[in-house]
BALOBA-1460 file (C-alpha; in Angstrom, 3 decimals):
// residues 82
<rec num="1" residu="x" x="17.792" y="7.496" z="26.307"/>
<rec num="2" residu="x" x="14.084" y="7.769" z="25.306"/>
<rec num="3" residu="x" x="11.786" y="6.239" z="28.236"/>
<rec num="4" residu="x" x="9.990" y="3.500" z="27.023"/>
<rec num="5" residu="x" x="7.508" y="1.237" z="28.415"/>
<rec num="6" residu="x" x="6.852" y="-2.728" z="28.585"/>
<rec num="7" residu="x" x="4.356" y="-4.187" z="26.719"/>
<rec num="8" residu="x" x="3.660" y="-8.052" z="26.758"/>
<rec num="9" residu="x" x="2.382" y="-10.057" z="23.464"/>
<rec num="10" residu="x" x="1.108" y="-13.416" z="22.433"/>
<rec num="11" residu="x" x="2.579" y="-14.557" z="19.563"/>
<rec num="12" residu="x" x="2.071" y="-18.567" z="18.306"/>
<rec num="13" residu="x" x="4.282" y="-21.005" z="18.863"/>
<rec num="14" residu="x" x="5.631" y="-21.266" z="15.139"/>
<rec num="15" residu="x" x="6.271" y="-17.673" z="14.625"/>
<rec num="16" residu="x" x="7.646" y="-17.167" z="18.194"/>
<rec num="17" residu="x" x="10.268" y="-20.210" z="16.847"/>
<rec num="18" residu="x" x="10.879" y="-18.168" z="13.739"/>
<rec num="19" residu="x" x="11.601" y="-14.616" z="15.671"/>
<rec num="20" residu="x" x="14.040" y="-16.415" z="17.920"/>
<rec num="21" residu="x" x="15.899" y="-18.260" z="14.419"/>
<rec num="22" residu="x" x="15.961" y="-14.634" z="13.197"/>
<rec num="23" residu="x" x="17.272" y="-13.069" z="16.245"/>
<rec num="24" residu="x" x="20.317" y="-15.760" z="16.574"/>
<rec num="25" residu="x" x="20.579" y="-14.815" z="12.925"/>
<rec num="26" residu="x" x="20.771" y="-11.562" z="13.436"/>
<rec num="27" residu="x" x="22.312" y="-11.704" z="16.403"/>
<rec num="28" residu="x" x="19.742" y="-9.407" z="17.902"/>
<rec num="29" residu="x" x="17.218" y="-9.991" z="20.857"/>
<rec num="30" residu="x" x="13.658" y="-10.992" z="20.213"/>
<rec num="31" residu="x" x="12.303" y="-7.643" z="21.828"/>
<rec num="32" residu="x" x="14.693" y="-5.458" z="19.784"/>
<rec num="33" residu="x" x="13.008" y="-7.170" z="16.657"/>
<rec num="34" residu="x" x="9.753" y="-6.862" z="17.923"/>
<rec num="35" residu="x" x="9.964" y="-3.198" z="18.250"/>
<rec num="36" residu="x" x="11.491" y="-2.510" z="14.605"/>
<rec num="37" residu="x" x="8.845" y="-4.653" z="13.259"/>
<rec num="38" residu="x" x="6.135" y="-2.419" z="14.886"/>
<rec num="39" residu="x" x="8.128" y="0.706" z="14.686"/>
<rec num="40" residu="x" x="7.789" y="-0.096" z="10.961"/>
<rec num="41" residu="x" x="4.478" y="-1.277" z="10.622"/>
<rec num="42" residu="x" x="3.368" y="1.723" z="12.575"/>
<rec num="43" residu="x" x="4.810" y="4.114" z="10.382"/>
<rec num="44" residu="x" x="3.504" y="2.691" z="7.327"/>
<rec num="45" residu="x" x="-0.042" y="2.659" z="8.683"/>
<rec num="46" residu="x" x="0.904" y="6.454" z="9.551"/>
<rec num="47" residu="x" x="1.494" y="6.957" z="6.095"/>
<rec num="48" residu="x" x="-0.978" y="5.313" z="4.722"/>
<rec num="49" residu="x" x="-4.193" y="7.348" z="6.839"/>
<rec num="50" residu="x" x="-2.342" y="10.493" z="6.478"/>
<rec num="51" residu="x" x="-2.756" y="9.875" z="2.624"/>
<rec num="52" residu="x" x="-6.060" y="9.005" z="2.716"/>
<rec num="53" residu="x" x="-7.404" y="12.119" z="5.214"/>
<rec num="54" residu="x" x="-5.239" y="13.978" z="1.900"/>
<rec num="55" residu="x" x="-7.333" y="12.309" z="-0.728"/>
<rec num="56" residu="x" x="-10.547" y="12.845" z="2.128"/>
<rec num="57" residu="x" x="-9.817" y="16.662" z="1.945"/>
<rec num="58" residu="x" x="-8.867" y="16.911" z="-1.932"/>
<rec num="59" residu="x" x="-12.585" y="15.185" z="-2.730"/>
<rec num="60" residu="x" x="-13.977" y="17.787" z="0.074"/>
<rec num="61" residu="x" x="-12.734" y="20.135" z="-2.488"/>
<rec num="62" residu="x" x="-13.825" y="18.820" z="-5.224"/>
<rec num="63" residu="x" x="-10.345" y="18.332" z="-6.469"/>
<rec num="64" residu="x" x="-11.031" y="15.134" z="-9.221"/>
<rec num="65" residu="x" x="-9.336" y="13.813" z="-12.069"/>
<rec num="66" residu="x" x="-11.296" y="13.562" z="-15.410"/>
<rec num="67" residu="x" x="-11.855" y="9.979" z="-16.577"/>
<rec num="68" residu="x" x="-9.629" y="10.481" z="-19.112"/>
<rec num="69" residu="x" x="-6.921" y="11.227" z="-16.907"/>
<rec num="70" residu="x" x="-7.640" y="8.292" z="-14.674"/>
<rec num="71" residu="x" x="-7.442" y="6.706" z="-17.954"/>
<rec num="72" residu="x" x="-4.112" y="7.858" z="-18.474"/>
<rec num="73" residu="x" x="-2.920" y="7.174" z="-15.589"/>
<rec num="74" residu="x" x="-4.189" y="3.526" z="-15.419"/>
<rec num="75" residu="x" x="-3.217" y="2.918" z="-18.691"/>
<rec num="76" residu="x" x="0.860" y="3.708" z="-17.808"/>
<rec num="77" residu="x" x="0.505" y="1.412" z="-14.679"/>
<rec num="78" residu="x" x="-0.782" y="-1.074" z="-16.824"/>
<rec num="79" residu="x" x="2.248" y="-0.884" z="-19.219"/>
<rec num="80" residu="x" x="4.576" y="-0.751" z="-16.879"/>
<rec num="81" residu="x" x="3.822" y="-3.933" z="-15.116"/>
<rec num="82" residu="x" x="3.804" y="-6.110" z="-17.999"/>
């Protein structure tokens, strides 16, 4: 088993109520919640900074999209979400 270490966090009372409903939902503990909620938090903030040192080092470069392009791009998202 991984070691792992204790940490201790305030939480108010109404979501502390709704972790324990979701644990006896669950049927898992409060803590093991607690640490898949920041386990996945963390790696999406992970993600997220990793992509933007990327984007960082791309404009370092000089690596840029023409406004067209952007265009392009924005244009298809646009469509897409209708």
């Amino acid at each position: 088993m991984a070691s792992q270490k204790i940490i201790t966090q305030r939480l108010d009372v109404g979501l502390t109520g709704e972790l324990d409903k979701l644990a006896s939902a669950t049927r898992r503990s409060r803590s093991f919640l607690a640490a898949e909620a920041i386990r996945d938090y963390v790696a999406l903030n992970r993600w997220q900074v990793e992509e933007i040192h990327k984007a960082l080092a791309e404009a370092d470069r000089g690596e840029f999209r023409t406004e067209s392009e952007v265009k392009r791009v924005a244009k298809n998202w646009a469509r897409r979400a209708r």
